[in-house]
PDB file of N, CA, C and O in Angstrom, chain B, residues numbered from 101:
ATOM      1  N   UNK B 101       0.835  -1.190   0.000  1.00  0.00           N
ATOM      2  CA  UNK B 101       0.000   0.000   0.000  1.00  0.00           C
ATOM      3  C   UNK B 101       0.877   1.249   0.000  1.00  0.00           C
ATOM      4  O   UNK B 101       1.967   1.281   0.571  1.00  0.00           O
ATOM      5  N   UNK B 102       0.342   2.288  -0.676  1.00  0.00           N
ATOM      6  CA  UNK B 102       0.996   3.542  -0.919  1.00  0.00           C
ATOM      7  C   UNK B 102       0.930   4.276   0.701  1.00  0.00           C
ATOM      8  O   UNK B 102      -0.166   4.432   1.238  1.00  0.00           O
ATOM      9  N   UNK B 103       2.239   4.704   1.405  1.00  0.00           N
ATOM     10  CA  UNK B 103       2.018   5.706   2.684  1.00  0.00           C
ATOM     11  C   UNK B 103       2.077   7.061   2.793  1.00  0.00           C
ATOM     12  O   UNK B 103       3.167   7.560   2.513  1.00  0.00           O
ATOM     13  N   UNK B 104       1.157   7.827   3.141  1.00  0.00           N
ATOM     14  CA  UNK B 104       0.938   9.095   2.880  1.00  0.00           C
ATOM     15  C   UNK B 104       0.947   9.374   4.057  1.00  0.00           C
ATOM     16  O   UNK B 104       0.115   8.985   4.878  1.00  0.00           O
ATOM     17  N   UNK B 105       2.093  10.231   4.315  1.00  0.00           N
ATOM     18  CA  UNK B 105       2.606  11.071   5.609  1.00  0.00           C
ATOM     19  C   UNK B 105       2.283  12.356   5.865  1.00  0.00           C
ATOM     20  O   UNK B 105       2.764  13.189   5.097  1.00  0.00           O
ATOM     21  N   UNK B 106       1.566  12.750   6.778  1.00  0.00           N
ATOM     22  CA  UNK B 106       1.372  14.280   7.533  1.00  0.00           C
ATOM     23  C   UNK B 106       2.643  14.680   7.927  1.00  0.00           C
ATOM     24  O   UNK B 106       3.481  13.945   8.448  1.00  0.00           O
ATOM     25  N   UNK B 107       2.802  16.161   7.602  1.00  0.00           N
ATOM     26  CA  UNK B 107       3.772  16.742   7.555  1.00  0.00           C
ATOM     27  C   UNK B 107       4.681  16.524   9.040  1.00  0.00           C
ATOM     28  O   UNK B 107       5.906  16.543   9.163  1.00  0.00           O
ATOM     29  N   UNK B 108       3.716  16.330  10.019  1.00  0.00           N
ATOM     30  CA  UNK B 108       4.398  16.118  10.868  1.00  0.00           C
ATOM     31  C   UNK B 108       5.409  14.836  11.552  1.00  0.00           C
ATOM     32  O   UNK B 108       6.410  14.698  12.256  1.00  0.00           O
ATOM     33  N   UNK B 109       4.380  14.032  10.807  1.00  0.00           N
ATOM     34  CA  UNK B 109       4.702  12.180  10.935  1.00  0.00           C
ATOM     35  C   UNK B 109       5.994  12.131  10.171  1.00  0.00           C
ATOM     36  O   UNK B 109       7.021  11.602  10.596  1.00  0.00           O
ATOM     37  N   UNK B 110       5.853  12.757   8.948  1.00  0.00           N
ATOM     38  CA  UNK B 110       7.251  12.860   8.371  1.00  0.00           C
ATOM     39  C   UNK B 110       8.487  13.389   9.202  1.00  0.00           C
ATOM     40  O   UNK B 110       9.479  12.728   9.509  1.00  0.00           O
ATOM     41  N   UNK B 111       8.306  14.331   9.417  1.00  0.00           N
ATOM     42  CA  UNK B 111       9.401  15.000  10.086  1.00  0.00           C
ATOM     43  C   UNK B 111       9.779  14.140  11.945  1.00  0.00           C
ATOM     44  O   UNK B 111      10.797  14.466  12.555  1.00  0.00           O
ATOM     45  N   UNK B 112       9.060  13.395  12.368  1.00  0.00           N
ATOM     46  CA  UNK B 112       9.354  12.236  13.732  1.00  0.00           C
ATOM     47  C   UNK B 112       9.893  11.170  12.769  1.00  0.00           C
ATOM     48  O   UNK B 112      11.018  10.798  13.101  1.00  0.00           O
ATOM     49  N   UNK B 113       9.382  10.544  11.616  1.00  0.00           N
ATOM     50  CA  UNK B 113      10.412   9.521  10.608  1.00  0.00           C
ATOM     51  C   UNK B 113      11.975   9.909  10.464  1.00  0.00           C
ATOM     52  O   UNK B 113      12.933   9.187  10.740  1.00  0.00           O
ATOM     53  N   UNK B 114      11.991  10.918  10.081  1.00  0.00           N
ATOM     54  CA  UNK B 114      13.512  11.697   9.470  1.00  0.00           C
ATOM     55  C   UNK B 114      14.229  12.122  11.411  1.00  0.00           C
ATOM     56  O   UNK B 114      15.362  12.168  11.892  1.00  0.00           O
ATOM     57  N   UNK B 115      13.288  12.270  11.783  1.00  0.00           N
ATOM     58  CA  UNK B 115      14.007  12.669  13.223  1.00  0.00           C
ATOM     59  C   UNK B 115      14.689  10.573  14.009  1.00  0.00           C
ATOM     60  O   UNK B 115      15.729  10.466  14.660  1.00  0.00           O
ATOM     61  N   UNK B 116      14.082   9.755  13.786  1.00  0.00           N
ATOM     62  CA  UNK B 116      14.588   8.537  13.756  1.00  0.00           C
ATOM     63  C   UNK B 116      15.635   8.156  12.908  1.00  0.00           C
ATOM     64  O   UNK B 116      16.557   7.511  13.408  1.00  0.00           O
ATOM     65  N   UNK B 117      15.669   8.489  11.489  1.00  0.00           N
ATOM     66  CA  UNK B 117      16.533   7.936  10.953  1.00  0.00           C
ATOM     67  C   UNK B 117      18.116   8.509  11.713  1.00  0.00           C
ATOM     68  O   UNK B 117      19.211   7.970  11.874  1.00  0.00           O
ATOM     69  N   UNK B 118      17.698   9.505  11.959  1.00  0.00           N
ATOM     70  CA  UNK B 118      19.216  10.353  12.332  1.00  0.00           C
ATOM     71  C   UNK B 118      20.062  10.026  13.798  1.00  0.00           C
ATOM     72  O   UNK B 118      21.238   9.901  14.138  1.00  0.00           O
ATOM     73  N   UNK B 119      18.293   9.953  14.644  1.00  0.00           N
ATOM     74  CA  UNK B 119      18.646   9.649  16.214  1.00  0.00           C
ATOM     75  C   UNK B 119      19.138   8.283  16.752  1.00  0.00           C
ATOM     76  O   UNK B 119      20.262   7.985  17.156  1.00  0.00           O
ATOM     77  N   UNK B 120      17.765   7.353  16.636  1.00  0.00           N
ATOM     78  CA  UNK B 120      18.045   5.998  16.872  1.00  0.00           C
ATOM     79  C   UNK B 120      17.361   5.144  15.422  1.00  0.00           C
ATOM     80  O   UNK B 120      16.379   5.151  14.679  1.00  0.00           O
ATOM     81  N   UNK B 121      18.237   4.676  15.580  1.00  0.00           N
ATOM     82  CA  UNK B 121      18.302   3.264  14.595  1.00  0.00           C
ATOM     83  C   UNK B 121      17.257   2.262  14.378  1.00  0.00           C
ATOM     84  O   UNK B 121      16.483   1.924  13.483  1.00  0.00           O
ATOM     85  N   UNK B 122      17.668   1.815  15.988  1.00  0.00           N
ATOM     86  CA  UNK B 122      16.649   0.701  16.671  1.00  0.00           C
ATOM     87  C   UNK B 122      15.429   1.345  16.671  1.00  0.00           C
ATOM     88  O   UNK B 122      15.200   1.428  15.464  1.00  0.00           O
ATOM     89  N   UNK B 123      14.901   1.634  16.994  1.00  0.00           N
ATOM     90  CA  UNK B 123      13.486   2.524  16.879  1.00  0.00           C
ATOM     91  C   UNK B 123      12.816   2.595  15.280  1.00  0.00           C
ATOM     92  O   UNK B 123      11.637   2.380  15.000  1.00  0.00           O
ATOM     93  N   UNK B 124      13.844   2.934  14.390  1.00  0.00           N
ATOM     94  CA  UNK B 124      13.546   3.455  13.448  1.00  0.00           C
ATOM     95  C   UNK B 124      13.331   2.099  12.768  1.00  0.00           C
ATOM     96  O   UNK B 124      12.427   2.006  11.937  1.00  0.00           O
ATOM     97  N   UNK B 125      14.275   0.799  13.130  1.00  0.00           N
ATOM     98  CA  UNK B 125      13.579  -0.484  12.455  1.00  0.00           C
ATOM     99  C   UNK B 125      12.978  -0.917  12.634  1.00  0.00           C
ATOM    100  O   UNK B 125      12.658  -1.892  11.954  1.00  0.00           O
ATOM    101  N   UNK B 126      12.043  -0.360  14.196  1.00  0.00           N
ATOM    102  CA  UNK B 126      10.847  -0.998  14.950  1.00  0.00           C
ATOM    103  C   UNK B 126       9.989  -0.690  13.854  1.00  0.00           C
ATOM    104  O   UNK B 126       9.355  -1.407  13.080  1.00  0.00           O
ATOM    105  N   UNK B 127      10.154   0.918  14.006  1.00  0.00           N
ATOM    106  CA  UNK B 127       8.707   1.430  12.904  1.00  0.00           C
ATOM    107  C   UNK B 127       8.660   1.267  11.145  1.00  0.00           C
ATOM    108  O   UNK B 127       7.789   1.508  10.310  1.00  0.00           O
ATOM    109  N   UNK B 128      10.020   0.748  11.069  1.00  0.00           N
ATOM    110  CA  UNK B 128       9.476  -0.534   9.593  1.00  0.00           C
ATOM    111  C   UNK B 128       9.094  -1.091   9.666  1.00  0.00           C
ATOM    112  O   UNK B 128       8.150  -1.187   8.882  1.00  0.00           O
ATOM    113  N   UNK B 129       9.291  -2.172  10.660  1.00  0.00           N
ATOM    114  CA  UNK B 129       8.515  -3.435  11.010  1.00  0.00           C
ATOM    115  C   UNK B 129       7.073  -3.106  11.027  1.00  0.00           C
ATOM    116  O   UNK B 129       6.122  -3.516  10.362  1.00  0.00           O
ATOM    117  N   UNK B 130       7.200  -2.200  12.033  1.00  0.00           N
ATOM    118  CA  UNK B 130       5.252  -1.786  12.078  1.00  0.00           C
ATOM    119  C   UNK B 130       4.477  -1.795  11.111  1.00  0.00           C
ATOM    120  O   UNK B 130       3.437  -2.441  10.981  1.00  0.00           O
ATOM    121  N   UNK B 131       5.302  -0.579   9.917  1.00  0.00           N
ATOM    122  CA  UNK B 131       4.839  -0.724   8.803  1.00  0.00           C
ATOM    123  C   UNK B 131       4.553  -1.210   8.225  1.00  0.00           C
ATOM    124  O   UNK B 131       3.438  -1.046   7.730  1.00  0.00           O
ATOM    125  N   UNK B 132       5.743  -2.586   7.722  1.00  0.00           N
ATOM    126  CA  UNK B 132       5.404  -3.894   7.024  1.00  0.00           C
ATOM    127  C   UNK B 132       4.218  -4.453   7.376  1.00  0.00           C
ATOM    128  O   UNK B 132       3.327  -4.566   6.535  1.00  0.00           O
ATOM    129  N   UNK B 133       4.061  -4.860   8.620  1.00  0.00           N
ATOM    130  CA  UNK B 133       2.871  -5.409   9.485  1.00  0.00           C
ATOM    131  C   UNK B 133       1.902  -4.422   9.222  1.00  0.00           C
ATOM    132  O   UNK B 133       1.458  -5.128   8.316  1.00  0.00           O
ATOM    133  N   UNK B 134       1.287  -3.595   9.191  1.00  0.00           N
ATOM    134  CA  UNK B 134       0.330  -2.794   8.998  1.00  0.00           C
ATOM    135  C   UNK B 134      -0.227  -2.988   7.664  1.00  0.00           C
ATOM    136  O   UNK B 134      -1.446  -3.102   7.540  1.00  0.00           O
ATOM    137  N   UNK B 135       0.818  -3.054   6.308  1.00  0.00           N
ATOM    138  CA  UNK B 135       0.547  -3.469   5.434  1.00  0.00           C
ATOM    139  C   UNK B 135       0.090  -4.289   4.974  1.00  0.00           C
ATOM    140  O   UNK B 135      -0.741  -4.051   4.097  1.00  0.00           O
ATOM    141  N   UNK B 136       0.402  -5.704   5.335  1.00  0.00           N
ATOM    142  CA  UNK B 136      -0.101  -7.051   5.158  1.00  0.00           C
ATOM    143  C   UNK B 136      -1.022  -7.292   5.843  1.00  0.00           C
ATOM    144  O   UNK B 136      -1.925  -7.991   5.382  1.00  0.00           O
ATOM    145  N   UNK B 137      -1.108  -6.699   7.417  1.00  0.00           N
ATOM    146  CA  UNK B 137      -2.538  -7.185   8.309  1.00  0.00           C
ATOM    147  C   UNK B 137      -3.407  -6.232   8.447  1.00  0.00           C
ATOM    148  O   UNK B 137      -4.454  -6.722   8.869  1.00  0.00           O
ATOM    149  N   UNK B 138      -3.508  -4.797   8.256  1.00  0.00           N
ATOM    150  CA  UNK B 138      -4.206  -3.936   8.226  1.00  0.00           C
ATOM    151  C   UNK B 138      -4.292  -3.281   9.914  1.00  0.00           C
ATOM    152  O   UNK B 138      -3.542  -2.505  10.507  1.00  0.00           O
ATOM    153  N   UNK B 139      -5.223  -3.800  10.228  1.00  0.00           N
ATOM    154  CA  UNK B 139      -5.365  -3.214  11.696  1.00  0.00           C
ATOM    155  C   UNK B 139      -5.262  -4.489  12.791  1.00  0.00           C
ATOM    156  O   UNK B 139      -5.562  -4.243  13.959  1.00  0.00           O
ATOM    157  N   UNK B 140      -4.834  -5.866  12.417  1.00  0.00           N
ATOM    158  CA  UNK B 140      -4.565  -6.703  13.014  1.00  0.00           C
ATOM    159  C   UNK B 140      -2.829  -6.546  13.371  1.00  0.00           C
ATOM    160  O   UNK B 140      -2.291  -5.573  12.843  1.00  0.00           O
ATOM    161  N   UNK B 141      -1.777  -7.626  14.400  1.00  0.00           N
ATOM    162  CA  UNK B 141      -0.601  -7.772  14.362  1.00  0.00           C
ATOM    163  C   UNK B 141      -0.299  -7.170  15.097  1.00  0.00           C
ATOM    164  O   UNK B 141      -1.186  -6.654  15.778  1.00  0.00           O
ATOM    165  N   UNK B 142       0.994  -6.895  15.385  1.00  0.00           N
ATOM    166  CA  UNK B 142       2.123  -6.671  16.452  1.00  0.00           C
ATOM    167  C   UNK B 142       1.390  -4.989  16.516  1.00  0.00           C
ATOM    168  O   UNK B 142       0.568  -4.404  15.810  1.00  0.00           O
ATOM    169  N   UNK B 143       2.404  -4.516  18.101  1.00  0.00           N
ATOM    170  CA  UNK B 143       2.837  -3.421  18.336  1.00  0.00           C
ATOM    171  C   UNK B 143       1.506  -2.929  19.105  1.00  0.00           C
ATOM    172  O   UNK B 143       1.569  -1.829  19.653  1.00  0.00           O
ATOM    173  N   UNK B 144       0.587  -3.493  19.165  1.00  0.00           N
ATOM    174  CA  UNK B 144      -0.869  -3.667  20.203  1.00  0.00           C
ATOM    175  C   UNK B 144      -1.839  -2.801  19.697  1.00  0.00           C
ATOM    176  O   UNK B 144      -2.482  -1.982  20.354  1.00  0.00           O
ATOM    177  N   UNK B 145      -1.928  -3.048  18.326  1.00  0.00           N
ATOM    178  CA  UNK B 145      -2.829  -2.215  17.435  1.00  0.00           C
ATOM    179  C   UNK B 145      -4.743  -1.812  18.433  1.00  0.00           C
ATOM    180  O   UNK B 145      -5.559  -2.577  18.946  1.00  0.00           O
ATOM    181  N   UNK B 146      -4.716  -0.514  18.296  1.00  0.00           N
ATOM    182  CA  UNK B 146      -5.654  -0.328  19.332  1.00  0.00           C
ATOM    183  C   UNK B 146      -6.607   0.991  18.820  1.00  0.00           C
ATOM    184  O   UNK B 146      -6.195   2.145  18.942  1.00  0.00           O
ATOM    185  N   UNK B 147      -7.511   0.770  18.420  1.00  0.00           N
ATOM    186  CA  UNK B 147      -8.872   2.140  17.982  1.00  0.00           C
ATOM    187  C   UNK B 147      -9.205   2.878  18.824  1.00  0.00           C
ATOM    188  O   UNK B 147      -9.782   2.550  19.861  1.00  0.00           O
ATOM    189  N   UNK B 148      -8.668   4.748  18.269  1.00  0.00           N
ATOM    190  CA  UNK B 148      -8.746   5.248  18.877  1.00  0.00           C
ATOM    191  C   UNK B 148     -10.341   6.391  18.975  1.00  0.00           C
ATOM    192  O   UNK B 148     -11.243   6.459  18.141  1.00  0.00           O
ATOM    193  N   UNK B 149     -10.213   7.127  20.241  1.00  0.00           N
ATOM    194  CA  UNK B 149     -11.528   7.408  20.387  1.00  0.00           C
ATOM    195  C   UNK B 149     -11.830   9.238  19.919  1.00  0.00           C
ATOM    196  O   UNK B 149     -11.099  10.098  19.425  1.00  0.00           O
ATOM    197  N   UNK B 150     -13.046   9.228  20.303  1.00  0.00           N
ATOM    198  CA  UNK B 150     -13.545  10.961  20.242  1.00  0.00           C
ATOM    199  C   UNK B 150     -12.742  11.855  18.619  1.00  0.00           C
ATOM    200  O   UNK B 150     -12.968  11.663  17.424  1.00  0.00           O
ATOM    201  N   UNK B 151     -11.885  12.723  19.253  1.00  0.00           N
ATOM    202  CA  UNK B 151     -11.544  13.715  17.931  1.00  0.00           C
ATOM    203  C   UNK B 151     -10.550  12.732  16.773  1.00  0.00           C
ATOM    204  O   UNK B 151     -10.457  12.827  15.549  1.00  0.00           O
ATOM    205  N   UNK B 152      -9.893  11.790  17.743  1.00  0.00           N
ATOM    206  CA  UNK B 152      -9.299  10.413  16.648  1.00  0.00           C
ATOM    207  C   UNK B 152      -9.988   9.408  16.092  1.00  0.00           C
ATOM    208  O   UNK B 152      -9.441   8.557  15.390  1.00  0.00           O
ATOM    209  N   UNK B 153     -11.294   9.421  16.368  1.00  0.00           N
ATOM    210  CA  UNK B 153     -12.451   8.108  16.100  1.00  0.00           C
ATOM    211  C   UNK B 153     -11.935   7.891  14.618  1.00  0.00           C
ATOM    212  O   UNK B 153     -11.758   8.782  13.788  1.00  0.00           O
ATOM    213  N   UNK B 154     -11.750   6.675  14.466  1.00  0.00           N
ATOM    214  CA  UNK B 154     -11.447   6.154  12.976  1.00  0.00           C
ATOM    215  C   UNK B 154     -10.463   6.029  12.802  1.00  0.00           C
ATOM    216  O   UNK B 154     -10.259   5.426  11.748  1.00  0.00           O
ATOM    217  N   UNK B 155      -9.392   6.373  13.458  1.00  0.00           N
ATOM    218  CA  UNK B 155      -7.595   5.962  13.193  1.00  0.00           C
ATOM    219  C   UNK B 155      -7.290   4.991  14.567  1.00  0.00           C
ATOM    220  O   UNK B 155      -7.852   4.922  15.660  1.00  0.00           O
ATOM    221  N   UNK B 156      -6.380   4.433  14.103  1.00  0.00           N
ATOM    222  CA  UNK B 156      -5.685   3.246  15.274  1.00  0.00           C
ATOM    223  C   UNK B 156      -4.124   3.871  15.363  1.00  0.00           C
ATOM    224  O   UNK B 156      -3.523   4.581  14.556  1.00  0.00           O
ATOM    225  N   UNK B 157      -3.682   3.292  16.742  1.00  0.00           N
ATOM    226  CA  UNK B 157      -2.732   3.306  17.089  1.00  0.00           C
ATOM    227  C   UNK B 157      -1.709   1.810  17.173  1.00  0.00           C
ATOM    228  O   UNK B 157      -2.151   0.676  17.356  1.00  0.00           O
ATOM    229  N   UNK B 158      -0.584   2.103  17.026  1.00  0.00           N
ATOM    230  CA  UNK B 158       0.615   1.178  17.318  1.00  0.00           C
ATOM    231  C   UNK B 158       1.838   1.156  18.512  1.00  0.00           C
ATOM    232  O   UNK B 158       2.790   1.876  18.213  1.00  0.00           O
ATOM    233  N   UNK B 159       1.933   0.595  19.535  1.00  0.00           N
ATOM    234  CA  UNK B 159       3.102   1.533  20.096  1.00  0.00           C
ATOM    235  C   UNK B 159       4.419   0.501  19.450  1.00  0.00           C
ATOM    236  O   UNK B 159       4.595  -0.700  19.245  1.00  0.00           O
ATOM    237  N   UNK B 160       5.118   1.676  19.298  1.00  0.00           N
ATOM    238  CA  UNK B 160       6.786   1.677  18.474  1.00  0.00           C
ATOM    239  C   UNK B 160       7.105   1.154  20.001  1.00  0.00           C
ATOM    240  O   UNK B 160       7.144  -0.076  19.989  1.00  0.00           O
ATOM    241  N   UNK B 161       7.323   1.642  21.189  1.00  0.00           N
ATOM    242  CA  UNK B 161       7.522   1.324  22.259  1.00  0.00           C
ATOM    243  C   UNK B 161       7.273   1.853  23.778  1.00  0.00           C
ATOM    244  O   UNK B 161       6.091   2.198  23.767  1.00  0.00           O
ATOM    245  N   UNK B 162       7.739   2.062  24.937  1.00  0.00           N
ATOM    246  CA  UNK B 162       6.711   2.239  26.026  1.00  0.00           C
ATOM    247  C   UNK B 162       5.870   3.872  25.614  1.00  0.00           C
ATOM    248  O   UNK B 162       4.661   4.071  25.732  1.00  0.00           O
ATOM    249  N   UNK B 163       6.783   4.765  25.177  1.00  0.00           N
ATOM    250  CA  UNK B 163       6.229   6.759  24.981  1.00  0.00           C
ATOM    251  C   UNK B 163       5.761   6.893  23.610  1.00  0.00           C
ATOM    252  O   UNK B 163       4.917   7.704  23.230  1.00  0.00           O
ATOM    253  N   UNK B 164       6.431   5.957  22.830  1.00  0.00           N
ATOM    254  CA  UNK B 164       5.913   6.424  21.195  1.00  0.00           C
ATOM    255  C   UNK B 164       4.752   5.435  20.302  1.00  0.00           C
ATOM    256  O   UNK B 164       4.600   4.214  20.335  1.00  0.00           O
ATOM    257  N   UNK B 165       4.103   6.366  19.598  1.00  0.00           N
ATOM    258  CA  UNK B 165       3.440   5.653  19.041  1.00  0.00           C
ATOM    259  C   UNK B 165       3.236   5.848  17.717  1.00  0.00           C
ATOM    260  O   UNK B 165       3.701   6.924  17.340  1.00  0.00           O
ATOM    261  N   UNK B 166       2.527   4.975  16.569  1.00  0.00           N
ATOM    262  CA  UNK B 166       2.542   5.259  14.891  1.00  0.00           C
ATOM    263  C   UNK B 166       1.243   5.398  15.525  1.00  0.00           C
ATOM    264  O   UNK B 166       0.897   4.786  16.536  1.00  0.00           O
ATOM    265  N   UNK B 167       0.384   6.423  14.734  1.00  0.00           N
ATOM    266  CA  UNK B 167      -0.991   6.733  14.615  1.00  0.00           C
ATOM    267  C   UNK B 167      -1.623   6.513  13.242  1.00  0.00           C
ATOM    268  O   UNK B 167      -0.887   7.116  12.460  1.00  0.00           O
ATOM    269  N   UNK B 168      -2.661   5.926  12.537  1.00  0.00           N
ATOM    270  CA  UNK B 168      -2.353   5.522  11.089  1.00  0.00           C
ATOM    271  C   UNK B 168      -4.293   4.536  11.082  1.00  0.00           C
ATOM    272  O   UNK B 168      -4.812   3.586  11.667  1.00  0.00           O
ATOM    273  N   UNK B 169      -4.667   5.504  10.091  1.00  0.00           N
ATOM    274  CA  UNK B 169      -5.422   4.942   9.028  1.00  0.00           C
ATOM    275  C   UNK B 169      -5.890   4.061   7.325  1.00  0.00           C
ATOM    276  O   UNK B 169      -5.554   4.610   6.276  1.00  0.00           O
ATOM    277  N   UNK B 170      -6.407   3.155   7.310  1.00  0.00           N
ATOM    278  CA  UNK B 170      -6.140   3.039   5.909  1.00  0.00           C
ATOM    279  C   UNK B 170      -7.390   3.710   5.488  1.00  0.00           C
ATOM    280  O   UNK B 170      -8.246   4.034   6.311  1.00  0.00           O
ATOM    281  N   UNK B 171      -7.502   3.913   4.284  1.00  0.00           N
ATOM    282  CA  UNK B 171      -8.261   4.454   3.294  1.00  0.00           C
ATOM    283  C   UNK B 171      -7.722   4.617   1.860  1.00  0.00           C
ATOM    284  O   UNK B 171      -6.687   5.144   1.452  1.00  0.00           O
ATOM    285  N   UNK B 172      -8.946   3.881   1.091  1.00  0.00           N
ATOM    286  CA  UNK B 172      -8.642   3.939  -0.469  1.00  0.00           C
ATOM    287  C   UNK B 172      -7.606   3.174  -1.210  1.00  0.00           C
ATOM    288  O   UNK B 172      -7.393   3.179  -2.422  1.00  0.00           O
ATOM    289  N   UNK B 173      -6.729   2.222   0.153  1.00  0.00           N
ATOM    290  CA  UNK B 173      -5.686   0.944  -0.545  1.00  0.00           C
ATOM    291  C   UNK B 173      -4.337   1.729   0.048  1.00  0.00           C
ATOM    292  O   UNK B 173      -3.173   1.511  -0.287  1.00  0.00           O
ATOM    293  N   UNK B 174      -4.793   2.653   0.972  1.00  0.00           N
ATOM    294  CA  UNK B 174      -3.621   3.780   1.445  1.00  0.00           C
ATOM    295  C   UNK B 174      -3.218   3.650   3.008  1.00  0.00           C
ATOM    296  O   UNK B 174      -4.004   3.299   3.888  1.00  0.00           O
ATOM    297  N   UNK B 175      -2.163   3.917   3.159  1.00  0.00           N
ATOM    298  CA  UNK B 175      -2.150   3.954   5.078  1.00  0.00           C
ATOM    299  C   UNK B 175      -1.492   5.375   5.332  1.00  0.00           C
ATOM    300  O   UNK B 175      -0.321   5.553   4.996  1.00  0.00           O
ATOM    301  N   UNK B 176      -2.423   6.650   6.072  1.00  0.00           N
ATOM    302  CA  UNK B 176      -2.313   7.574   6.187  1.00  0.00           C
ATOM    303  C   UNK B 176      -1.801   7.362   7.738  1.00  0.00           C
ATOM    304  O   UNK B 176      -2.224   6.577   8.586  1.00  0.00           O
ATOM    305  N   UNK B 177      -0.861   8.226   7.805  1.00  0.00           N
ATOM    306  CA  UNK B 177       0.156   8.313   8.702  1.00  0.00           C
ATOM    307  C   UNK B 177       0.320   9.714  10.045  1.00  0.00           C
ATOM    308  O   UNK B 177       1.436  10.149   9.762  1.00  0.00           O
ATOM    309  N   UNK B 178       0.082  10.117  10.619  1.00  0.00           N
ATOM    310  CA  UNK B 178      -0.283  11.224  10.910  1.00  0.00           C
ATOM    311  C   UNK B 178       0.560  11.086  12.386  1.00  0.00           C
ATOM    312  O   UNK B 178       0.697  12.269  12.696  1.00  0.00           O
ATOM    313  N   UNK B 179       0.974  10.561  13.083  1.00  0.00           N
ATOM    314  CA  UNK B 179       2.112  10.612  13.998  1.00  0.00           C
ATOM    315  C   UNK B 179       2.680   9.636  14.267  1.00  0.00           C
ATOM    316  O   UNK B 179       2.004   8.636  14.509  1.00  0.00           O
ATOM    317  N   UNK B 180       4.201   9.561  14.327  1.00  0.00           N
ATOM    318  CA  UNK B 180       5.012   8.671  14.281  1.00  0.00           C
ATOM    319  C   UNK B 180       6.372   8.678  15.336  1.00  0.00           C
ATOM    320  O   UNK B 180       7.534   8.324  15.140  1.00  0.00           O
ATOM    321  N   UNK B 181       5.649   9.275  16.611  1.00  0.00           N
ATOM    322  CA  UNK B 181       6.669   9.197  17.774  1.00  0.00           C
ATOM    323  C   UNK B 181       5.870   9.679  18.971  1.00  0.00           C
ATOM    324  O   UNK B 181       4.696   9.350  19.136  1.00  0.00           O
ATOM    325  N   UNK B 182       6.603  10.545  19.882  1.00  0.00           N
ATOM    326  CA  UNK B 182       5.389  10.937  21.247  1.00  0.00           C
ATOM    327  C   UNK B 182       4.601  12.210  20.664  1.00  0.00           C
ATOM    328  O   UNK B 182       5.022  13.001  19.820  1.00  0.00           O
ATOM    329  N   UNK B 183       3.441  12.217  21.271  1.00  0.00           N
ATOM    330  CA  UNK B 183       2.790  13.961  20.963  1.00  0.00           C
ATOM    331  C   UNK B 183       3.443  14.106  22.223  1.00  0.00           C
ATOM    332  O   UNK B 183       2.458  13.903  22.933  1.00  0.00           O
ATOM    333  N   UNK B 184       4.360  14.304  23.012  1.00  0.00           N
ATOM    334  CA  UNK B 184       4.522  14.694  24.348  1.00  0.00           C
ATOM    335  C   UNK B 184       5.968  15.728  23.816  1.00  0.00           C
ATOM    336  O   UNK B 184       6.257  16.877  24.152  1.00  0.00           O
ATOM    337  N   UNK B 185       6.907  14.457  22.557  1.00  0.00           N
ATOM    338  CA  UNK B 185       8.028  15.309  22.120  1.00  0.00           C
ATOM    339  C   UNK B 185       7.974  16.706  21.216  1.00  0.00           C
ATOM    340  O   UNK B 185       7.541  16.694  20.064  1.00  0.00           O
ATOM    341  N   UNK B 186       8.475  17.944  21.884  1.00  0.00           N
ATOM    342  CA  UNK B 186       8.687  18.913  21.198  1.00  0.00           C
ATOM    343  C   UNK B 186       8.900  18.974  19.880  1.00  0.00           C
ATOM    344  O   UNK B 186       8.834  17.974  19.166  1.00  0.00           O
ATOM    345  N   UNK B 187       9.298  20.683  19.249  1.00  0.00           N
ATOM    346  CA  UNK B 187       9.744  20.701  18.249  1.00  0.00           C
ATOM    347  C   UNK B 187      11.054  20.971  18.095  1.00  0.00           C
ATOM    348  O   UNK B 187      11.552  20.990  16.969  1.00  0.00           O
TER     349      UNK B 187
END
């Protein structure tokens, strides 16, 4: 499936590649898995509520998380580390 990143999700991706490694191959993995199982599989795929209703979550690990919808054969991406971490 094609991944379409929010400007911000992008910029926590590129902030992994640079920082940690390990992390950053977690959230391939995720990916892969997200791809093939959709909203099933690893990382404790979990539906989220109220102003997020309709997107699921993944945790990368204990603070971070991938936030991510599919739609249209697509997996829209919209955060990809803590909302807690700055800019």
């Amino acid at each position: 499936m094609i991944k379409a990143w929010d400007d911000d999700a992008w910029d926590d991706y590129l902030h992994w590649q640079t920082q940690d490694r390990k992390t950053l191959r977690r959230i391939n993995a995720l990916l892969k898995d997200i791809d093939r199982n959709g909203y099933d599989g690893i990382g404790k795929p979990e539906p989220l509520r109220e102003n997020l209703s309709g997107w699921w979550s993944r945790r990368i690990d204990d603070s971070n998380r991938i936030v991510y919808r599919i739609r249209e054969g697509r997996i829209e991406i919209i955060q990809c580390g803590s909302h807690y971490r700055g800019s």
